[in-house]
C-alpha positions, 0 to 999 in steps of 0.5 A: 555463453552463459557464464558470460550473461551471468556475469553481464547481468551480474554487472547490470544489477550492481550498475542499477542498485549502485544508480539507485542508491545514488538518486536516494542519497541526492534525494535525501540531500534535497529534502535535508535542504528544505528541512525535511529529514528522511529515515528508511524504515523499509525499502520499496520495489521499482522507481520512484513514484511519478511526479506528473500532475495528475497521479494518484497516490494511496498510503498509510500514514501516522503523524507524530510529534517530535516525543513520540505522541501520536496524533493521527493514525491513518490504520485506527482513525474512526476505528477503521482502516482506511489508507489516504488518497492523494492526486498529485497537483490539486494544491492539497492543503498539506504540500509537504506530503506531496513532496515527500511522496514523490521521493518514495517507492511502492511498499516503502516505509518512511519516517519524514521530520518536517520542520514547522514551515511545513506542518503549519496547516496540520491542524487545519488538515487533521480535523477534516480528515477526522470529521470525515472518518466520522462520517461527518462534513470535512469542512464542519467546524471550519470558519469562511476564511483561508488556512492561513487566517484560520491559523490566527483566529484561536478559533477551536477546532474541536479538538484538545491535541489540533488546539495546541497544536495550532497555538504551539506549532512545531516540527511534526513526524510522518511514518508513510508506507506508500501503497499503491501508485496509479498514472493519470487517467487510469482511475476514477476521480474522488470527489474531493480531488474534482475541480470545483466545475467537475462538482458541480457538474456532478452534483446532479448525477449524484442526486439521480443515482441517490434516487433510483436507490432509495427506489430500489430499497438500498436506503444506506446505500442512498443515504451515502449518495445524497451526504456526497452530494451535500458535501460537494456543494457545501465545500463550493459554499465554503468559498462564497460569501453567505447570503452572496446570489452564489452562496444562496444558489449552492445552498437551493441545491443543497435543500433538496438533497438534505430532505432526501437525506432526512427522508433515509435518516426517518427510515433508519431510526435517526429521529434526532438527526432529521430533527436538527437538519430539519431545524436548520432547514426551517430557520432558513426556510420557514415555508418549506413544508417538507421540512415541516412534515418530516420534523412532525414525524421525527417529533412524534416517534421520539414521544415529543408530541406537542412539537409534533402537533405543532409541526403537522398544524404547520403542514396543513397551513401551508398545503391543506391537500396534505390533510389525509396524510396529517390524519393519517400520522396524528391517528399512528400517533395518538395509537402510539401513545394510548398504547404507551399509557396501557402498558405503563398502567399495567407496569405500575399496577403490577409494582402496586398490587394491594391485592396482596396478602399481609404478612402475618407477623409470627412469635418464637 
């Protein structure tokens, strides 16, 4: 009997594996149609991954042109390690990876060569994702126009590679190792793969949340909560004309989460940050008293005290019931900058000592 269900199960395991090669090979010949070309590097464990909308995909990549340059690395992008996240059927930007993806097992490791009509909008995709690593705004740089305009429009995109790349487009390499396959509804969405109702709905959320940390003292933690929420809404701008009912609604909300971001940026020193947020804020809104309040701050702890001064008589024009609080600050400030003069005084005096005895010259 047992020689029996070796040999049965000896057949099953061929029967599979035989099964499985078959499905890589008519895999392999959809995508060569499609002028895409697959290479195993390493082989996964398990099926395929699954194909429903919905499923969330986690996998390193590193793009590359047909020489070898490598552009992009998903393992040292921002000098960090961090994998992408992918939802299948959200009509991310570029399609070719969700295509590519469904043809791999978990563990797998890839090289797919995608002809050009796949990698046009790489461009486009790579600057997002290096402006997230870089903690800043994915859309930032981006003109109010769809991918395909801003292909055609010789609008920089910051970056020497992705500018030739966009002006050059060409055939592109992905080596992807997929990581980790999660089913619809067993995960938390990320913001970036919500529908535009799901952010929405959740901009308020955020904000709260942002707040009972700042009160709780994890200004970091606030600080990331309130960029969200920022990001959230200017995505949502992005699609709306400037200046439309729409576009200025979205940008009410964002007002108050961007001076609560100022607010954590005063706390940690980045005075330069809430000076440039600040202006934006204020070249829109020359009433908003917070905004002026906070720039006066940033101002007078970067030693630029006459645009301080400037800022605080502002705050009082607009609400002299902040009165003692402009007092308060001016007097910090004032203390701050005497104090600067005595010790530059006494640096100088030390440099300049007349009190010094001459040398005395000397014969042989």
């Amino acid at each position: 009997m047992r020689l029996k269900h070796t040999a049965s199960t000896n057949v099953d395991i061929s029967g599979t594996r035989t099964e499985i090669l078959t499905r890589m090979e008519e895999e392999a010949r959809k995508l060569l149609e499609e002028g895409i070309t697959k290479k195993l590097l390493s082989p996964g464990k398990g099926e395929l991954s699954s194909t429903k909308d919905g499923t969330k995909v986690i996998f390193h990549y590193r793009t590359s042109l047909c020489d070898g340059t490598v552009l992009d690395d998903s393992r040292t992008m921002g000098g960090r390690c961090k994998p992408m996240e992918l939802i299948l059927g959200k009509k991310f930007k570029l399609a070719v990876w969700e295509r590519v993806v469904i043809t791999m097992r978990r563990g797998e490791i890839a090289e797919f060569t995608c002809d050009t009509k796949h990698t046009a909008l790489y461009p486009l995709m790579s600057q997002s994702l290096r402006n997230i690593s870089a903690g800043k705004d994915p859309l930032e740089g981006q003109r109010h126009c769809c991918g395909i305009a801003q292909i055609h429009s010789h609008h920089s995109l910051g970056h020497k590679d992705l500018d030739n790349l966009q002006a050059n487009p060409q055939p592109l390499v992905f080596t992807i190792e997929l990581l980790e396959v999660f089913s619809p509804g067993s995960f938390q969405l990320d913001l970036w793969a919500m529908s535009d109702e799901e952010k929405l709905e959740l901009v308020p959320q955020i904000h709260e949340e942002g707040n009972a940390l700042f009160k709780q003292g994890q200004i970091k933690e606030a600080t990331e909560k309130y960029y969200n929420g920022i990001a959230c809404l200017k995505n949502l701008q992005m699609k709306e004309r400037p200046g439309d009912e729409i576009w200025r609604n979205l940008d009410k909300m964002i007002t108050p989460l961007l001076l609560n971001y100022c607010q954590c940026m005063l706390l940690q020193g980045q005075y330069y940050e809430v000076i440039e947020y600040c202006s934006s804020l204020l070249f829109k809104y020359e009433d908003n008293v917070k905004a002026y309040y906070k720039r006066a701050k940033a101002h007078a702890a970067v030693w630029n005290e006459k645009e301080a001064r400037a800022d605080f008589a502002k705050v009082l024009e607009l609400d002299p019931s902040l009165g003692p609080s402009v007092a308060k600050e001016l007097r910090a400030m004032e203390e701050r900058i005497e104090s600067k003069k005595k010790e530059e005084k006494g640096r100088y005096k030390s440099l300049f000592n007349y009190n010094t005895a001459p040398a005395t010259a000397t014969t042989g």
